[in-house]
C-alpha positions as CSV (number, residue, x, y, z in Angstrom):
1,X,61.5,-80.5,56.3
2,X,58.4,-78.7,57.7
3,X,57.3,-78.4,60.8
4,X,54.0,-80.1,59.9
5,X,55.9,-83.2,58.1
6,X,57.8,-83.7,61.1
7,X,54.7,-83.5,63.4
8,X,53.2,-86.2,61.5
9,X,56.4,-88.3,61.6
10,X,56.4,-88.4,65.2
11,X,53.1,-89.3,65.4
12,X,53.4,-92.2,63.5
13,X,56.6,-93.3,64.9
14,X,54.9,-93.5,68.4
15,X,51.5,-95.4,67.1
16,X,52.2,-99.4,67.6
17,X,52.9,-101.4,64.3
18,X,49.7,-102.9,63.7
19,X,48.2,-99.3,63.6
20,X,46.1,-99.3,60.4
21,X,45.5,-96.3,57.9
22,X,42.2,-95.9,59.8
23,X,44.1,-95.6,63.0
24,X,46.7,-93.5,61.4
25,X,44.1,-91.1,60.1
26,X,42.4,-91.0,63.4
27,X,45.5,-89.8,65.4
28,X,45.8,-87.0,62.8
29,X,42.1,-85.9,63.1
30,X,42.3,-85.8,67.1
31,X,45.7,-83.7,66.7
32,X,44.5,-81.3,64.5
33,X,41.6,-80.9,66.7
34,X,43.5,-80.7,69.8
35,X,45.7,-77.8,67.7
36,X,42.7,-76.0,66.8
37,X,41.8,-75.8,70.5
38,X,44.8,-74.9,71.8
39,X,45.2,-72.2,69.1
40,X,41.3,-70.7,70.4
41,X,43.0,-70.8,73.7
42,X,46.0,-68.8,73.1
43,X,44.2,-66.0,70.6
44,X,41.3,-65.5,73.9
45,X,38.6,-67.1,71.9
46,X,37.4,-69.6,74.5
47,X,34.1,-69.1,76.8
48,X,33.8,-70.3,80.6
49,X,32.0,-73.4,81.1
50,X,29.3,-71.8,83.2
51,X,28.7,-69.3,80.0
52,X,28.5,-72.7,78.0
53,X,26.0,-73.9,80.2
54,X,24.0,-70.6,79.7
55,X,24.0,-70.9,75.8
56,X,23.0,-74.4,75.9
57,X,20.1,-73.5,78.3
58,X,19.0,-70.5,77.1
């Protein structure tokens, strides 16, 4: 089984079981998200926050 497959497993397994296909859909949004950071972080392709705040203001 892939890795993916059994990421999604678990994270279904620890919803509660009234969770709903919206709520189901959610938790996989926010994960990939949260992998996609965490990914940026690890390859150096993150900014400070004060650089941020410079972009934003500039």
């Amino acid at each position: 089984m892939g890795i993916a497959k059994e990421e999604a497993k678990k994270l279904i397994d620890r919803l509660p079981e009234q969770a709903t296909w919206d709520d189901i859909m959610y938790q996989f949004y926010v994960q990939k998200k949260i992998d996609k950071g965490l990914k940026a972080l690890e390859d150096g392709k993150v900014i400070s926050h004060e650089e941020a705040k410079m972009r934003i203001f500039k």
